[in-house]
C-alpha positions as CSV (number, residue, x, y, z in Angstrom):
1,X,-74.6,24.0,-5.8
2,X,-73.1,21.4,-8.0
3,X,-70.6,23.8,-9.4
4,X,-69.5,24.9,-6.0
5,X,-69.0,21.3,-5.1
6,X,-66.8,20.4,-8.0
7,X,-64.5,23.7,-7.4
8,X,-64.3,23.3,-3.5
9,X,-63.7,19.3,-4.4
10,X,-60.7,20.7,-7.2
11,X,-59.1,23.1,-4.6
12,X,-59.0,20.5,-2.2
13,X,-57.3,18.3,-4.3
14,X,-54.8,20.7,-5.7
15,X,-54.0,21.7,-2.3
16,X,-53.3,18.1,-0.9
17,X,-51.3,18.1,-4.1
18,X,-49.1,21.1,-3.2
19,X,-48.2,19.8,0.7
20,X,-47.2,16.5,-0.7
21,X,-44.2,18.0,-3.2
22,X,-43.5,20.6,0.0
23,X,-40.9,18.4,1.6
24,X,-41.3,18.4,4.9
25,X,-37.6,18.0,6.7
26,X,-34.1,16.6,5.5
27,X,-35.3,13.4,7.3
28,X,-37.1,12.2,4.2
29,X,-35.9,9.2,2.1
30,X,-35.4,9.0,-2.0
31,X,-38.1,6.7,-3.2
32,X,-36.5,4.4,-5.6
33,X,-38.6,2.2,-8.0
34,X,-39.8,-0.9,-7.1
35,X,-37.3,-3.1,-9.1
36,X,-33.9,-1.7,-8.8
37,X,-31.4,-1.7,-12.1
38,X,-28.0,-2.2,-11.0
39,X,-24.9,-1.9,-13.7
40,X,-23.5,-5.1,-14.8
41,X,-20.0,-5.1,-12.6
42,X,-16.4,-6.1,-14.1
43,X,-13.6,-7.8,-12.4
44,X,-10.5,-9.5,-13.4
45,X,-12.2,-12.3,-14.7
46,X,-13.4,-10.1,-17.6
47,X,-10.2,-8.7,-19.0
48,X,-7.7,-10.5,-20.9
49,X,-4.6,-11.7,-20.6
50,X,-2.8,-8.6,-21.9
51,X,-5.2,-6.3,-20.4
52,X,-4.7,-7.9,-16.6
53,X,-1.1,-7.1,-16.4
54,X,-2.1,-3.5,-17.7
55,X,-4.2,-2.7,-15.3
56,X,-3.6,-4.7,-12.4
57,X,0.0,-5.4,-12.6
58,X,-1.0,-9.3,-11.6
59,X,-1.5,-11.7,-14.3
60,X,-5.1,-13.1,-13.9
61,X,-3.7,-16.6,-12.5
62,X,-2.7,-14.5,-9.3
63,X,-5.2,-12.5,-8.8
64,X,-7.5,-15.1,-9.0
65,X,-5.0,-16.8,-5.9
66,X,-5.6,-13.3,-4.1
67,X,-9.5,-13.4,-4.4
68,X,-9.2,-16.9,-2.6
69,X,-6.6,-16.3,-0.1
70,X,-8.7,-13.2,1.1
71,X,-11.9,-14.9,0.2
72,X,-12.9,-15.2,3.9
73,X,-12.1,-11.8,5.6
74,X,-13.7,-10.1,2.5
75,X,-17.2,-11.6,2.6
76,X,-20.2,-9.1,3.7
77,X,-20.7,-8.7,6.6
78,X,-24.6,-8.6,6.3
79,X,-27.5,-10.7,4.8
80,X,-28.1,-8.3,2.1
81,X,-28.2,-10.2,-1.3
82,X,-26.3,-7.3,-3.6
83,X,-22.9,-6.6,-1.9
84,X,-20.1,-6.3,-4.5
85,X,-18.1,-9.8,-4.7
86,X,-14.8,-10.5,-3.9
87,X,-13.1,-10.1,-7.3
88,X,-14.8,-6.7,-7.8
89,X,-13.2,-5.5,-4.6
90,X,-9.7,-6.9,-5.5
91,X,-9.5,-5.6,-8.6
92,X,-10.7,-2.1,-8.0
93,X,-7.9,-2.0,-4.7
94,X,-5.4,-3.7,-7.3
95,X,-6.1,-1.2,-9.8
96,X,-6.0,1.6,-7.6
97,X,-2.2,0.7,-6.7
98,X,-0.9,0.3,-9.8
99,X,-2.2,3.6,-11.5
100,X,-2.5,5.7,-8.0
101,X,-5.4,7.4,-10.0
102,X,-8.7,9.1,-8.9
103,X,-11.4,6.8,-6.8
104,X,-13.7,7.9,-9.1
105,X,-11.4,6.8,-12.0
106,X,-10.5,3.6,-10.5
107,X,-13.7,2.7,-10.3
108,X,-14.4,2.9,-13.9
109,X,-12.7,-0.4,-14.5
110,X,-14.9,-2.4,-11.8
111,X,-18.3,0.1,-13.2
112,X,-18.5,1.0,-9.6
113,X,-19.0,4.8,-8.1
114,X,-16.3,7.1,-6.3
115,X,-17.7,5.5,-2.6
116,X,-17.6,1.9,-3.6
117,X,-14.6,2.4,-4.6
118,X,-13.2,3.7,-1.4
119,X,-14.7,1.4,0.0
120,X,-13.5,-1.8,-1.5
121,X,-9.6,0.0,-0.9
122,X,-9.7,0.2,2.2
123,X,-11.2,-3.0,2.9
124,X,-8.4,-4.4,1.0
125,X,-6.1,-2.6,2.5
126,X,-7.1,-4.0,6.3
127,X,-7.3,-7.7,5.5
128,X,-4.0,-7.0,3.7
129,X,-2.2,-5.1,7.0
130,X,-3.9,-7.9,8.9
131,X,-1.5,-10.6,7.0
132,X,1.8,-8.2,7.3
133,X,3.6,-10.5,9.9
134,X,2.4,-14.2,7.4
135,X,4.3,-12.6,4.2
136,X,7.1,-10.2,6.1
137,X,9.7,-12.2,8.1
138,X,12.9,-12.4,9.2
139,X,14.1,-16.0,9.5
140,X,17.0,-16.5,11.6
141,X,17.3,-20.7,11.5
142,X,21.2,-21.8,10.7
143,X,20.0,-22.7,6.8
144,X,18.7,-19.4,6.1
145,X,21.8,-17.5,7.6
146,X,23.8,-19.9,5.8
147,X,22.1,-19.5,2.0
148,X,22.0,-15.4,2.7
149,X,25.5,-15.3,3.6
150,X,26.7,-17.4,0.5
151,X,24.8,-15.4,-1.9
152,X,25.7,-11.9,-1.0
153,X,28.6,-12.9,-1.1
154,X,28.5,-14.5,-4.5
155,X,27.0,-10.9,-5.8
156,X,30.5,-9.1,-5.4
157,X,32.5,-10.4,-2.5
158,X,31.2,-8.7,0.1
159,X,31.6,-11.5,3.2
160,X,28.8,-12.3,6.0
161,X,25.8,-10.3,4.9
162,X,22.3,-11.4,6.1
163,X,20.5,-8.3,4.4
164,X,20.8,-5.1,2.4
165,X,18.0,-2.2,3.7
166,X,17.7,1.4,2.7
167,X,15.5,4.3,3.1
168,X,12.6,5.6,0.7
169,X,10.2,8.3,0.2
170,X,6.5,8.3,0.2
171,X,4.8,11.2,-0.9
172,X,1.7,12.0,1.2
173,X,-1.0,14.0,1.6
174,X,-0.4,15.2,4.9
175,X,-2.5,16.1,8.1
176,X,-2.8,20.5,8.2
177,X,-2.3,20.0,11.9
178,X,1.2,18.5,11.6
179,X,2.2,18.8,8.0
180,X,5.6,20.6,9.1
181,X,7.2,17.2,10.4
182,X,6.4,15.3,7.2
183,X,8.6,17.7,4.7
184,X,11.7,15.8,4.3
185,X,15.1,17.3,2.8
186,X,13.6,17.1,-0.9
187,X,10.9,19.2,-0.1
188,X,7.5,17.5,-0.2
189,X,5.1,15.8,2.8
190,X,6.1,11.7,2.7
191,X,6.8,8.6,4.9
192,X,10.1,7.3,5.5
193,X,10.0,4.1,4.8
194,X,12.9,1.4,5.5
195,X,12.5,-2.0,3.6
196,X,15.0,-5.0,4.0
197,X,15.5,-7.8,1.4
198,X,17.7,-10.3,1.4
199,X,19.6,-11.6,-1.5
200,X,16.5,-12.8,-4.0
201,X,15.2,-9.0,-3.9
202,X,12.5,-10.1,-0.9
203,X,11.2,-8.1,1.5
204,X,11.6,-9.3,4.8
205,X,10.6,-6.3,7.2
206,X,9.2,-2.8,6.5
207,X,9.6,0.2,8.9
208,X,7.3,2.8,7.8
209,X,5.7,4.8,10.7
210,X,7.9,7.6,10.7
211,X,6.8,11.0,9.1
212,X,9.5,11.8,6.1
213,X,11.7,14.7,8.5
214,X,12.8,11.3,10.6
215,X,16.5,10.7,9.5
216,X,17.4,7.3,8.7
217,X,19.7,6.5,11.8
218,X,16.9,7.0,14.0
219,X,14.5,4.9,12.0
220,X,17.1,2.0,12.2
221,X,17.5,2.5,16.1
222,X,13.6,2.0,16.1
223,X,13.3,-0.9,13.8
224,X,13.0,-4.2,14.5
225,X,15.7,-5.3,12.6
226,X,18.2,-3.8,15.7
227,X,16.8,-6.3,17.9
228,X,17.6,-9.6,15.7
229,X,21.3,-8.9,15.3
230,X,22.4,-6.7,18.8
231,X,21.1,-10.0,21.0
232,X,23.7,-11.9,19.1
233,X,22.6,-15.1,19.2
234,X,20.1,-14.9,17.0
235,X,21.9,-13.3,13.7
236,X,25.8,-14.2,13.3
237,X,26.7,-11.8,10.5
238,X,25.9,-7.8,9.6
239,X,23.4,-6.0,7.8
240,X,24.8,-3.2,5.1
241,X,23.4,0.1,5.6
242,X,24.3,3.8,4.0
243,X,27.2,6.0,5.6
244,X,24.1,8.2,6.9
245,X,23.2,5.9,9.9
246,X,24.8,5.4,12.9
247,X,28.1,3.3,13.6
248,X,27.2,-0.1,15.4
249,X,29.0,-3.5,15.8
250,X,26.6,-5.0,13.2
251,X,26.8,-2.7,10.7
252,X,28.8,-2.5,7.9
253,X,29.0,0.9,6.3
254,X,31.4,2.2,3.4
255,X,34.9,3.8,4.4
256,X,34.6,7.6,4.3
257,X,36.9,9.4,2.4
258,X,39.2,5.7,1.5
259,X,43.1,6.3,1.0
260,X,43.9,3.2,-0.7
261,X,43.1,0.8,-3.3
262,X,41.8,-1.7,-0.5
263,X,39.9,0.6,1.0
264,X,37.9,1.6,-2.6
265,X,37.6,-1.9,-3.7
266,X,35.9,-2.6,-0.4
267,X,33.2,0.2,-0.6
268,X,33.3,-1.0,-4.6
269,X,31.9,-4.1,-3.4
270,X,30.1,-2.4,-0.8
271,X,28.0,-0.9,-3.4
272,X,27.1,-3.6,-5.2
273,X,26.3,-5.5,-3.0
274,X,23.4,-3.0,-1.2
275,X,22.3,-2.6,-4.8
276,X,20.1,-5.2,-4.1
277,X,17.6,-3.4,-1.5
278,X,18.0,0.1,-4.4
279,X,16.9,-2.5,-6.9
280,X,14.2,-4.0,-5.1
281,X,12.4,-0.3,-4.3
282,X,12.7,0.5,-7.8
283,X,10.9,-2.3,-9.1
284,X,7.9,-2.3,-6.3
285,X,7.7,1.2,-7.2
286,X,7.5,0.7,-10.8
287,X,4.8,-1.9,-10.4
288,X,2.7,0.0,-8.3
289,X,2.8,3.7,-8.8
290,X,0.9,4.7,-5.7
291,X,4.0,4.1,-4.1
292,X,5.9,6.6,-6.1
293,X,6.2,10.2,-6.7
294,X,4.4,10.1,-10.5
295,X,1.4,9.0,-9.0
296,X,0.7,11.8,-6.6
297,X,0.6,12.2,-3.1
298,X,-1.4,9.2,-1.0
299,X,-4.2,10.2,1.6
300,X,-2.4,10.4,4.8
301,X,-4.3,7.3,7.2
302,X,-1.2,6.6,9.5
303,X,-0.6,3.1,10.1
304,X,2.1,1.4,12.5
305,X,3.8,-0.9,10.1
């Protein structure tokens, strides 16, 4: 009877053994140890001084500025004690636009996974929309009509300009619905995107909520910038555009097809003068390649900029 006991007592046990490892649904959750481990993070506060401008395009004085200027919309939301800090999030988002690389290789640099570091993009990328209007304007006041108009002029002669704005491409990845109306003329899915600087290379508006088949004319009709100079008393002086938009009392275009030598020294200085906004693109582009064609086509999350 003993014996029986002990074998009825073993099957028993082997049995409650068995419907423990049988999972029982998809509703069950991972046990994790007691004491978590988490991986010691890395920000810009742990790379050098060559290394920041590397990776980040920043040197580390400025991104440390960017960490406190957006200190306050990028807190946690909640009162859990192992969120990833501010610098972390900066410079996986910072290092993400520079290199236009994977998530999951972005997130190498901060020791963070592929869905942290979406994560932490994105956030950035909100609180940064949020502050679009602080960092690009347009100011009309008599002094800065007066200082714009004097230096564009000082560039090659070119008289009462208030800004130089030109069309770029941003390769996307596009929705399948809709893909058709983001092929431009080159050929791929993009953005067409209209900046406008002023004489010191600045940007003081974006347009860039138009798919890439938009043509440029239409993109300037729908811009804000149309507004400031057709009331006329806000704006005094033109703005220089391509000969691809449309003509317009403010706009000052090349001549087509010039006959004389006036006529080519104008568009000469003409030129030279919009080189400015050409110049501009090519930099931001060349400091953060997620901008530009090199770095691969960007996730398509339409925005109204």
């Amino acid at each position: 009877m003993y014996i029986k006991d002990q074998e009825n007592s073993k099957e028993k046990r082997c049995g409650e053994q068995q419907r423990v490892k049988q999972p029982k649904g998809l509703g069950l959750r991972r046990h994790y140890p007691y004491e978590r481990v988490y991986r010691q993070r890395l920000s810009s506060l742990d790379l050098s001084e060559e290394q920041c401008p590397c990776r980040l395009r920043l040197s580390r004085h400025m991104v440390t500025d960017i960490c406190s200027l957006l200190e306050e919309e990028l807190l946690p939301a909640g009162p859990g004690g192992h969120a990833l800090p501010i610098a972390i999030k900066i410079t996986t988002a910072l290092n993400f636009f520079a290199s236009a690389s994977f998530q999951c290789t972005t997130g190498d640099i901060s020791r963070v996974c592929q869905w942290s570091a979406h994560k932490c993009i994105w956030q950035v990328i909100d609180v940064l929309f949020a502050r679009v209007s602080i960092y690009l304007n347009f100011p009309c006041n008599d002094n800065s009509q007066n200082e714009r108009a004097v230096s564009f002029t000082s560039l090659a002669g070119f008289p009462q300009v208030q800004d130089a704005n030109d069309c770029t491409h941003v390769a996307i990845r596009g929705p399948p619905h809709e893909s058709k109306v983001f092929i431009n003329f080159k050929g791929f899915l993009s953005i067409d995107a209209q900046p406008v600087c002023n004489h010191k290379k600045r940007f003081m508006q974006v347009c860039a909520r138009f798919p890439g088949s938009y043509y440029d004319a239409f993109i300037e009709r729908q811009s804000n910038i149309s507004d400031l100079f057709q009331t006329g008393d806000r704006l005094r002086a033109g703005s220089l555009e391509t000969r691809d938009t449309s003509l317009q009392t403010w706009l000052m275009t090349p001549v087509r097809n010039p006959t004389n030598e006036t006529q080519e020294c104008d568009n000469q200085s003409h030129m030279t003068t919009r080189c400015v906004t050409e110049q501009a693109i090519g930099m931001l582009k060349m400091c953060f390649r997620c901008l530009a064609m090199s770095g691969g086509p960007l996730e398509s999350r339409q925005r109204l900029c």
